[in-house]
N, C-alpha and C positions, 0 to 999 in steps of 0.2 A: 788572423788571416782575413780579417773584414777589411785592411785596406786594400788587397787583392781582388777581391768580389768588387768594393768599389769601380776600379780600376778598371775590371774588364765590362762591368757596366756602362762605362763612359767611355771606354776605344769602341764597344760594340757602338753605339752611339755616334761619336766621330768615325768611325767605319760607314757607318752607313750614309752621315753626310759626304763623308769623300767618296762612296761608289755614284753617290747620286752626282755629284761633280765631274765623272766621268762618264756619263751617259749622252750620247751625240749632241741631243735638242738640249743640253742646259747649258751652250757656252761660255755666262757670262760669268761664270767665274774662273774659270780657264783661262778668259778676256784679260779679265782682271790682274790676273797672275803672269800673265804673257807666258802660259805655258803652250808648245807645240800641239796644234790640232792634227792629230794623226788620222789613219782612216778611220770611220767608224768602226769597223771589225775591234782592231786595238782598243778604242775606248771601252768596244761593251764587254773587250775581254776582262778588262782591267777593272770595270765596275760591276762584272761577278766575281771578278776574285775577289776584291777588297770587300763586298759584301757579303758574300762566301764566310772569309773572317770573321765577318761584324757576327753574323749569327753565331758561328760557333764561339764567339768572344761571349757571347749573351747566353748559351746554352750553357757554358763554363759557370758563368757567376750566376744561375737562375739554378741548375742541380749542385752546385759547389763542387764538381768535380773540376780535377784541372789534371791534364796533359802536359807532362813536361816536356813532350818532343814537339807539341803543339804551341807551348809557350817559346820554348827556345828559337821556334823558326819562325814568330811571330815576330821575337826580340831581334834578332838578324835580320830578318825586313823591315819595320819600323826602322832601326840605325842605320839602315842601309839608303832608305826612302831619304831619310834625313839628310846622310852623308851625300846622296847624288844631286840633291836640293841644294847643298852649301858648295858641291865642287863646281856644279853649271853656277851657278851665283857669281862665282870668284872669277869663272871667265869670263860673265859675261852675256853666259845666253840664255840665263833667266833672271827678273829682277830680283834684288834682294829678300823683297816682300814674300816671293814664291820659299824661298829659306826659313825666311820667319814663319811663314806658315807653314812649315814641317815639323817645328820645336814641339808641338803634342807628339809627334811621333816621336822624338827625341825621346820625351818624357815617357813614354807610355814604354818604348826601348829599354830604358835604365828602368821602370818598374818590374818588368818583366826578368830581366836580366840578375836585379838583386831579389826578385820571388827566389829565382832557380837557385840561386848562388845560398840561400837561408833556409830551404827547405831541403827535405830531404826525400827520396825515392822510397818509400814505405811496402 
């Protein structure tokens, strides 16, 4: 189960870069991305909750304990992040780039997903 512990070492990680991406004063990767600048409220919601994650992603792999209902609604947002990334992509109203940079969330989705799917509730 060490590639688990991995795993949630480096989404806590990429969590935390992506809350930090959503905090008002860091634009330019937003910029970058041509993603919608909402109001600030929205962004700082978004970059406590995604940080929110990151920690208890990191609290997971630092006690080894894991939370299947915490993992599973992690795995549905991560896929979901992904999926609302690829369907604005395909219309149109974000670029591509903003897609490709979901695919750790992809990734991090299907790790989680086959955790749950190979472990068992003990």
């Amino acid at each position: 189960e060490n590639w688990m512990r991995y795993a949630l070492f480096a989404t806590a990680l990429m969590n935390l870069g992506g809350a930090m991406m959503f905090v008002p004063a860091f634009t330019s990767l937003r910029t970058l991305l041509a993603l919608p600048d909402p109001h600030p409220f929205c962004l700082w919601t978004l970059a406590i909750w995604i940080g929110v994650f990151g920690v208890y992603y990191f609290w997971m792999a630092v006690s080894q304990r894991r939370d299947r209902l915490f993992v599973a609604t992690a795995a549905v947002g991560k896929l979901s992040f992904f999926g609302l990334l690829v369907a604005y992509s395909i219309v149109g109203d974000v670029p591509i780039l903003a897609a490709i940079s979901g695919l750790p969330d992809l990734i991090f989705g299907a790790i989680f997903v086959a955790w749950l799917l190979l472990t068992t509730d003990d």
